[in-house]
C-alpha positions in Angstrom: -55.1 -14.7 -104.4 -54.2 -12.9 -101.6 -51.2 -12.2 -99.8 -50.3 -13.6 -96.5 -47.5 -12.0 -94.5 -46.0 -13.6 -90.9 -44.8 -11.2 -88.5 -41.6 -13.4 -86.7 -40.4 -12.3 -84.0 -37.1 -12.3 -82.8 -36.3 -13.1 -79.2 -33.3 -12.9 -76.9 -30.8 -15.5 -76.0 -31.3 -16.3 -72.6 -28.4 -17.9 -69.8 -28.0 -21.6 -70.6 -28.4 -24.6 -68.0 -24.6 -24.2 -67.8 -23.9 -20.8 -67.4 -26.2 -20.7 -64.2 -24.8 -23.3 -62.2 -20.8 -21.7 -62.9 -22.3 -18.4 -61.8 -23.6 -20.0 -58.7 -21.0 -22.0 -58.1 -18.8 -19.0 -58.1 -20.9 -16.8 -56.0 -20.8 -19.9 -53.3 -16.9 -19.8 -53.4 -17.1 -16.0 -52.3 -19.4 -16.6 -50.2 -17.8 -19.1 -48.3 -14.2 -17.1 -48.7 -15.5 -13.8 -47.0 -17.5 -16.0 -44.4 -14.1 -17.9 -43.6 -12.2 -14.6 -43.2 -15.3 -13.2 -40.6 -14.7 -16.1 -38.6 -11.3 -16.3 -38.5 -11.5 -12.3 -37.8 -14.1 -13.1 -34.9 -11.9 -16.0 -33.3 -8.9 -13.7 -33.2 -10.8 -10.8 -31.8 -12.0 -13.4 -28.8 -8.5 -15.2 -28.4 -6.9 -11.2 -27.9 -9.8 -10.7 -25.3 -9.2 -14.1 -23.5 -5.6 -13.1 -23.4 -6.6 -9.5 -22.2 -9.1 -11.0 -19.7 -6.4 -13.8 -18.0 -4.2 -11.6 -17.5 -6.4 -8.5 -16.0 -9.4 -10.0 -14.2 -7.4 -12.5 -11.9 -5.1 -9.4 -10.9 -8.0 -7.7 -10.2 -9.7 -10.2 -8.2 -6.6 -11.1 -6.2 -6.0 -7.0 -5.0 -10.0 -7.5 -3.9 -9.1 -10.3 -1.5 -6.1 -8.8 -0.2 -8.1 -5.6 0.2 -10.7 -7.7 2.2 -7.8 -9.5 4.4 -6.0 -6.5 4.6 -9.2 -4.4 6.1 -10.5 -6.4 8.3 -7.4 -8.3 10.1 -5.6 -4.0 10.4 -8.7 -3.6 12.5 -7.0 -5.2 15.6 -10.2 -7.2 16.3 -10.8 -10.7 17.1 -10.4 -12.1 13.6 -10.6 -15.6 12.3 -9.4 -17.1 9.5 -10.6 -20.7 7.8 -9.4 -22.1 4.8 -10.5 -24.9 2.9 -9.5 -26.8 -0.2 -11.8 -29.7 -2.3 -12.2 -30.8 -5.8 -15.6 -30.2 -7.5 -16.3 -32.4 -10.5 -12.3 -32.6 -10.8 -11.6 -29.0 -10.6 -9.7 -27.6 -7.7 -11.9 -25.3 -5.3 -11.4 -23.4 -2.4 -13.4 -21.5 0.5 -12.0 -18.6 2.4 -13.9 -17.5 5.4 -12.6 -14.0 7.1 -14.8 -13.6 10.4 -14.6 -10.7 13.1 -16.1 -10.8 16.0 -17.2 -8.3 19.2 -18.7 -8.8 22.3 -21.5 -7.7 23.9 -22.4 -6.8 27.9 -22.4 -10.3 28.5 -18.9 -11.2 26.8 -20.6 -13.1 24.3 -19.0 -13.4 20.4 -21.1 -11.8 18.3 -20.3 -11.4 14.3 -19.3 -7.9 13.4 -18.3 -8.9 9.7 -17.9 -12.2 7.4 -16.7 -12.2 4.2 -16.7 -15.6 2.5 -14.4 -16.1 -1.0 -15.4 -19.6 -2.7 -16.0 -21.3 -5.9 -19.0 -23.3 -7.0 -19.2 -25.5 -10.5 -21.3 -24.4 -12.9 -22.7 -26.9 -15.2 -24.1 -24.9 -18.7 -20.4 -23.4 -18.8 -18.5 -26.3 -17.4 -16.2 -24.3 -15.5 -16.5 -22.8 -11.8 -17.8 -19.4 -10.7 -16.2 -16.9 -8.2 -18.9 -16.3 -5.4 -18.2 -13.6 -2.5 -20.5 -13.0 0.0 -20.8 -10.5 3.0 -22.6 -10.3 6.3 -22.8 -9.1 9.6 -23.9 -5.9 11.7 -21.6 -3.5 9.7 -23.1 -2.6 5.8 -20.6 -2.6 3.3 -22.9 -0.6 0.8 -25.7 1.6 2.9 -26.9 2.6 -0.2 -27.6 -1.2 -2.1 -27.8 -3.1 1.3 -30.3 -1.0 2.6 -33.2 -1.9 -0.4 -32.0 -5.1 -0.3 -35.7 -7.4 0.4 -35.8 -9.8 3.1 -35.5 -12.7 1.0 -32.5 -11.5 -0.6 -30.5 -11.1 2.7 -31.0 -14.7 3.2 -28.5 -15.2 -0.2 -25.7 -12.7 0.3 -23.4 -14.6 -2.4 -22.5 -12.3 -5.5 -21.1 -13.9 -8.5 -17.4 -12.3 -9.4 -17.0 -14.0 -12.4 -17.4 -17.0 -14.3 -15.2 -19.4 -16.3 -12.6 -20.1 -13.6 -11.0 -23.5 -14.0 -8.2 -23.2 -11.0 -8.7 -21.9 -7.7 -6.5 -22.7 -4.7 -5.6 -20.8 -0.9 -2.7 -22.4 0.3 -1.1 -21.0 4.0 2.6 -21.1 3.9 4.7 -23.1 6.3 8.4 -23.5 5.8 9.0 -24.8 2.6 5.5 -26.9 2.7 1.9 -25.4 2.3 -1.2 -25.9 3.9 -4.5 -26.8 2.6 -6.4 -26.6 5.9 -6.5 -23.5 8.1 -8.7 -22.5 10.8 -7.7 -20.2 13.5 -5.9 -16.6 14.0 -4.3 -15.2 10.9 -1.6 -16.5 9.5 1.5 -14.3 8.4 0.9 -15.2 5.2 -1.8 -16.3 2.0 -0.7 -17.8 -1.9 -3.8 -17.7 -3.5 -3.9 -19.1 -7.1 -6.5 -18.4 -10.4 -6.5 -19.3 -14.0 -9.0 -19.4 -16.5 -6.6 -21.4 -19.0 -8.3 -24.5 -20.9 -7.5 -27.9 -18.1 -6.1 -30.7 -19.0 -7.0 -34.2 -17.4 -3.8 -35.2 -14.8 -2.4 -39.2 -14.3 -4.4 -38.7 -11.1 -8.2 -38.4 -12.9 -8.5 -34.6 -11.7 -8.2 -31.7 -13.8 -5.2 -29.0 -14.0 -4.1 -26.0 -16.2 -0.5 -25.5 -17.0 1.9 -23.2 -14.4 2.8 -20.7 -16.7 -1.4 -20.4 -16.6 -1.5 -20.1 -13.4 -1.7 -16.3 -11.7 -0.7 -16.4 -8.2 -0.1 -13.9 -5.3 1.3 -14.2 -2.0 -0.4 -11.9 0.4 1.4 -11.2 3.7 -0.6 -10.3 7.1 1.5 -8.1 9.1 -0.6 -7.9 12.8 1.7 -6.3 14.4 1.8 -2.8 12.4 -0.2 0.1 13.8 -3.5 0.6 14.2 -5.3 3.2 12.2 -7.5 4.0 14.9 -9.1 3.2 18.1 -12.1 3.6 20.1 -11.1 5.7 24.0 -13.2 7.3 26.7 -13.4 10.9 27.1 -12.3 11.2 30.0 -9.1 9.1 31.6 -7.7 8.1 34.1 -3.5 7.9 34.9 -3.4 4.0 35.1 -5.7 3.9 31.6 -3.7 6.4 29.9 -0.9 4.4 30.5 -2.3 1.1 29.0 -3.7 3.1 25.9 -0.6 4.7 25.6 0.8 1.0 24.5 -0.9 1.2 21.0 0.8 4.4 20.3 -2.1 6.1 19.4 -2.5 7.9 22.7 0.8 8.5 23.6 1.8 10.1 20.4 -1.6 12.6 21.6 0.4 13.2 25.3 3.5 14.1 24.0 1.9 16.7 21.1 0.3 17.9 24.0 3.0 18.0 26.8 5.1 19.5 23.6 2.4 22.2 23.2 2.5 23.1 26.6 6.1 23.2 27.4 6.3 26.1 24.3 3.9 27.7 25.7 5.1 27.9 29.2 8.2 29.3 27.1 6.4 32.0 25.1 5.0 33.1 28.7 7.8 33.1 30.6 9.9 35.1 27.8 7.3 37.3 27.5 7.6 38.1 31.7 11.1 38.3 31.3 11.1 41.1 28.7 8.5 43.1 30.9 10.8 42.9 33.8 13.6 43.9 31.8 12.1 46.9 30.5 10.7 48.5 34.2 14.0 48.1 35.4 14.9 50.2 32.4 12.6 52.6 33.5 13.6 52.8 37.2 16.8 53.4 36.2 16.1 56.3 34.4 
């Protein structure tokens, strides 16, 4: 009879039903853990950047519209001023129009420079964007303006920056301030930004808290001297006199008569001494 041998074969204990769903189970609570600390990590990183950003842009974007008033009112043109103040889908806006004007042969206003400053609601962001715009004869940038195309002149708005929930330009008076402005400069501007989260008011509108807000007063002073001014060549004595009224001119004539009257000095001292020393020599 013969002999039948089995070959068994041993085979390894594999990971029960059990096992696998603790391992996973655990590798989900890590997971979530290290995805919890990226986000928190990522919405600390954006709140110290909001904070960074509320407190740098609006600086930044007040010095550029004092700048602008401050540039083209010191230009002792005829300047206008208009200010306006609305509410667009509940958030306070504003306009500010600075417009100088020259005139031609015929003494006809013609628009030298216009910059506008104004705010438009913006509807994927919910919030309001900064828009400045500028126009007129006089380039601000030869080298953009000049490749601008035709059909780009006809939108000269630039966006500043977006996310603005409070905008308002207010003109002092007295211990009130006025919404509405539309004439010469006034002596003075408060205009006020924030980008803080708004909060719905008693009166259906929207507002951000005052310690959000960033305001700045900007004073006009128009009666300050003039950095320069455009004169004939030549003069004559009754329009050297009414130049010499913007102290440009007469600050020229008295360099001048100053420049002269030391030179009439030097010569004069200079004939003195060659008298002095012939008489020397006929004495001798």
């Amino acid at each position: 009879m013969k002999n039948i041998s089995y070959k068994i074969r041993k085979y390894k204990r594999g990971f029960s039903l059990a096992e696998v769903l603790a391992a996973l189970m655990i590798g989900a609570m890590v997971l979530i853990a290290v995805l919890g600390i990226y986000s928190r990590a990522g919405r600390s990183a954006a709140a110290i950047t909001r904070k960074l950003d509320s407190s740098r842009l609006p600086s930044e974007v007040l010095q550029r519209i004092a700048e602008d008033l401050d540039r083209i009112i010191a230009s002792g043109s005829d300047t206008k001023v208009t200010i306006e103040n609305k509410l667009n889908n509940l958030y306070p806006t504003a306009r500010l129009t600075i417009l100088k004007n020259y005139y031609d042969k015929g003494r006809k206003p013609q628009t030298f420079e216009e910059i506008i400053w104004q705010t438009g609601y913006d509807y994927d962001t919910d919030s309001l964007v900064l828009y400045r715009s500028h126009s007129g004869v006089g380039l601000e940038d030869k080298l953009l303006d000049e490749k601008r195309e035709s059909w780009e002149k006809g939108y000269p708005f630039v966006p500043i920056c977006d996310g603005v929930t409070f905008f308002k330009i207010q003109v002092p008076r007295g211990e009130d301030f006025l919404d509405r402005w539309s004439g010469s400069p006034p002596h003075g501007i408060v205009v006020t930004i924030s980008f803080a989260e708004p909060f719905k008011t008693v009166a259906g509108d929207l507002d951000v808290p005052d310690e959000e807000k960033i305001t700045r007063t900007i004073a006009i002073d128009r009666t300050r001297k003039i950095r320069f001014i455009f004169v004939k060549k030549e003069y004559e004595e009754d329009e050297i006199s009414e130049i010499s009224e913007s102290g440009e001119i007469s600050e020229i004539s008295e360099s001048s008569e100053s420049e002269e009257i030391s030179e009439n000095s030097e010569s004069k001292s200079s004939e003195s001494k060659s008298s002095e020393s012939r008489s020397s020599e006929s004495s001798e």
